[in-house]
C-alpha positions as CSV (number, residue, x, y, z in Angstrom):
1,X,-8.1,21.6,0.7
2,X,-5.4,19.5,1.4
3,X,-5.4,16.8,4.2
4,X,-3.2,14.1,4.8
5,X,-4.1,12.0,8.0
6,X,-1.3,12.5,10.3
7,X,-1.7,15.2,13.3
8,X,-1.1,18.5,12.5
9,X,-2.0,21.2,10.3
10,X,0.0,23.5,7.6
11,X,0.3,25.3,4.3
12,X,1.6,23.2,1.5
13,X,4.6,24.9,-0.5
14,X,2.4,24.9,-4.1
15,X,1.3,27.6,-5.8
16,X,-2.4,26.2,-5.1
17,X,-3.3,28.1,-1.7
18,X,-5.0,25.3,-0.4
19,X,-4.7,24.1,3.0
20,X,-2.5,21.0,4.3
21,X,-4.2,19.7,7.1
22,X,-3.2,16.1,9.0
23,X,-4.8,13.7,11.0
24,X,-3.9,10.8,13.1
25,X,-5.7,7.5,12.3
26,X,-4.9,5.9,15.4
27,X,-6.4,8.9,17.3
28,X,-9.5,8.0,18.6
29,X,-10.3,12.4,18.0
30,X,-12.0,13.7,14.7
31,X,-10.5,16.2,12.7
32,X,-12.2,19.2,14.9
33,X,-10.4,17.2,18.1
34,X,-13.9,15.5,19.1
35,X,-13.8,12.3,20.7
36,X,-15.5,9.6,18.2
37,X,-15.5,6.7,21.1
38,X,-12.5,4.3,22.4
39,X,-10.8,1.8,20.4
40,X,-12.5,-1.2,22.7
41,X,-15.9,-0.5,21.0
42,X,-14.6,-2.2,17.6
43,X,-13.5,-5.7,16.7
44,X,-10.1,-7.0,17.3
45,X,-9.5,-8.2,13.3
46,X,-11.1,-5.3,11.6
47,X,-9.4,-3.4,9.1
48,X,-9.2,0.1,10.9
49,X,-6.9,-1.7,13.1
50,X,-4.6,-1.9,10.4
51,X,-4.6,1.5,8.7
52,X,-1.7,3.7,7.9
53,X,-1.6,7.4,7.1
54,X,-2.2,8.9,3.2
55,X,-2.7,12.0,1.4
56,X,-6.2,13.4,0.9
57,X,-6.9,15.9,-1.9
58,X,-10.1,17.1,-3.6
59,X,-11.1,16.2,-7.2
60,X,-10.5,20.1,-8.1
61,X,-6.8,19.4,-7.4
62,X,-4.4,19.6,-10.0
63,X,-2.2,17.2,-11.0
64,X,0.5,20.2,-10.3
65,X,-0.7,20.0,-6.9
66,X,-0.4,16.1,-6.3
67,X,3.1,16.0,-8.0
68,X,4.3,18.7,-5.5
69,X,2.9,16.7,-2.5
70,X,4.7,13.5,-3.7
71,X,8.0,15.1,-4.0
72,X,7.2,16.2,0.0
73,X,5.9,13.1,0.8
74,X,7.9,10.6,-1.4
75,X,7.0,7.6,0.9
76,X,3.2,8.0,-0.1
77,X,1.9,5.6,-2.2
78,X,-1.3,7.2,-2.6
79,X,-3.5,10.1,-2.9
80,X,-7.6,9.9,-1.7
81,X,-9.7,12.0,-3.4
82,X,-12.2,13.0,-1.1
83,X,-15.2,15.8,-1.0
84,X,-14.9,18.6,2.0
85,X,-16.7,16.1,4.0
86,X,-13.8,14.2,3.5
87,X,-16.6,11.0,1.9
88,X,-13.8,9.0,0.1
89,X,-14.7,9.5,-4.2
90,X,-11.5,8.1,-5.9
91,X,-7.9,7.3,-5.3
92,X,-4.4,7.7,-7.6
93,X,-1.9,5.3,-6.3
94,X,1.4,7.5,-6.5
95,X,2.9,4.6,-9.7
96,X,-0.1,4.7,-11.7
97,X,-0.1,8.4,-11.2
98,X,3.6,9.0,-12.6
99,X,2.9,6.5,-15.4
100,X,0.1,8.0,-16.4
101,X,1.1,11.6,-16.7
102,X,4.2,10.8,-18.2
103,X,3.0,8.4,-20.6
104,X,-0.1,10.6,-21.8
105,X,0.4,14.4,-21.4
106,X,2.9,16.4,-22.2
107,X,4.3,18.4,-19.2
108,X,2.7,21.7,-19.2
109,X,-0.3,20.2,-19.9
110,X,-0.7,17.8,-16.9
111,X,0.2,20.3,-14.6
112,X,-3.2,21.5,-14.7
113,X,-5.1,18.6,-15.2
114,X,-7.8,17.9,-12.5
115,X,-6.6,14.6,-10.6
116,X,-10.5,13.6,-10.4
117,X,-10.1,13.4,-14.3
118,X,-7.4,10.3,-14.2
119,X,-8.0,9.1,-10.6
120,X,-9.6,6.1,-9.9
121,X,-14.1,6.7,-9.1
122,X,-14.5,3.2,-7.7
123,X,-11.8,2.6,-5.4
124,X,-12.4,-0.8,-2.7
125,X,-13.8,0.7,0.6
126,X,-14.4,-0.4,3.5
127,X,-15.7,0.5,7.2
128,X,-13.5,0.3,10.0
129,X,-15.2,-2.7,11.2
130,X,-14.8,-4.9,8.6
131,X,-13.2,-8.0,8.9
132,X,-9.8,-8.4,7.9
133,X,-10.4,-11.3,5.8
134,X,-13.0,-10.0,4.4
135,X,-11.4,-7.2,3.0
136,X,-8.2,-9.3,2.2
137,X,-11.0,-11.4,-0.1
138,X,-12.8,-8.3,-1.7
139,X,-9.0,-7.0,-2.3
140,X,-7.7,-10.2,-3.9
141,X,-11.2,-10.8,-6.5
142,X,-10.8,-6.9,-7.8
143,X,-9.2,-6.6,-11.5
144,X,-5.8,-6.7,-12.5
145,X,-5.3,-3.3,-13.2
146,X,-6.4,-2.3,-9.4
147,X,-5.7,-5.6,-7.6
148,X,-2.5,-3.8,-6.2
149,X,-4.1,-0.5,-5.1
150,X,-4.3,0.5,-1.8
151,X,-7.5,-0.2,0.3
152,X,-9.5,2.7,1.5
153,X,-11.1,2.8,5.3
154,X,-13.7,4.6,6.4
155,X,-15.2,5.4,9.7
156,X,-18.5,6.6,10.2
157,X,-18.5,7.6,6.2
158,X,-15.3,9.8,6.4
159,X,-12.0,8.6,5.1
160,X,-9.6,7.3,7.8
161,X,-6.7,5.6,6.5
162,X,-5.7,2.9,3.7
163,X,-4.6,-0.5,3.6
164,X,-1.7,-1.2,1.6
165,X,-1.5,-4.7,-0.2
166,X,1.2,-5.9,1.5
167,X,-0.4,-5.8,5.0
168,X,-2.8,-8.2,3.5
169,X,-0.9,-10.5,3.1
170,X,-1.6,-13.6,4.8
C-alpha cells in the first residue's frame, strides 16, 4: 500500500509492487468515493480547513520505497505512516529522512530498512475540527527536534492531510 492523498489511483515505478493510491483532502468523498457530509458541518478555524496533500505509506515500507516516492514527488515534505485503515502511526519528514539514512547506514543497507524503524511513533495529531489555535499552540510546545514537523489531521480516525509549519504561522 501506497496512498498519497490527491485523487487518483496508480502503480508506483518501485520494485515494491505496492499500490499508489491518491485522495483529495478537500473532497468531501472517502477513499471508496462515499460521501462523509458537507464542509458546512465543521468549524470555520479548524485545522482540516487548512490541510494539504502528503504521502501515506505503511510501516512495512522500505526506506527503498520512500526514497523512490520522493524523487517522484520532490515537493513532499513528508511521508505518514499509516496502517491499512489508513489510522495515522508515525511520520518521516522528507529532511530528517535524507539525514538520517545518509548519516547512519550505508546505502545498500538502508534500502531495505523498514521506514517504521526510523519514522517518527508519536507524531502531533489532530481531528479535523480542532481549532487552529489550538493546534498552532500544541505545535509550538512540542520538542526541538520535532517542533518543525508537519502536523497530522485526521477525520473520523483516518489520516486526511497535514499541516505544514509555515501555515501556522500567525
Amino acid at each position: 500500500m501506497t496512498l498519497t492523498h490527491e485523487g487518483n489511483s496508480r502503480r508506483v515505478g518501485v520494485n515494491s509492487g505496492e499500490a499508489h493510491h491518491t485522495i483529495d483532502p478537500t473532497s468531501d468523498r472517502n477513499a471508496q468515493g462515499v460521501s462523509e457530509g458537507t464542509p458546512d458541518r465543521h468549524a470555520v478555524g479548524a485545522a482540516g480547513w487548512s490541510v494539504v496533500s502528503a504521502a501515506v505509506l505503511p510501516a512495512s515500507a522500505t526506506c527503498g520505497v520512500m526514497q523512490a516516492l520522493l524523487l517522484e514527488r520532490p515537493q513532499e515534505a513528508c511521508v505518514v505512516v499509516c496502517d491499512s485503515r489508513l489510522r495515522p502511526s508515525g511520520m518521516l519528514m522528507s529532511e530528517t529522512f535524507y539525514m538520517q539514512t545518509t548519516a547512519e547506514y550505508e546505502p545498500d543497507h538502508f534500502r531495505d530498512l523498514a521506514i517504521g524503524r526510523i519514522m517518527n511513533p508519536d507524531p502531533l495529531i489532530v481531528d479535523f475540527d480542532t481549532p487552529i489555535d489550538l493546534v498552532r499552540e500544541r505545535a509550538k510546545n512540542r520538542s526541538s527536534r520535532t517542533r518543525r514537523d508537519a502536523v497530522i489531521v485526521t477525520r473520523d480516525g483516518q489520516f486526511f492531510g497535514v499541516l505544514q509549519m509555515e501555515q501556522l504561522a500567525e
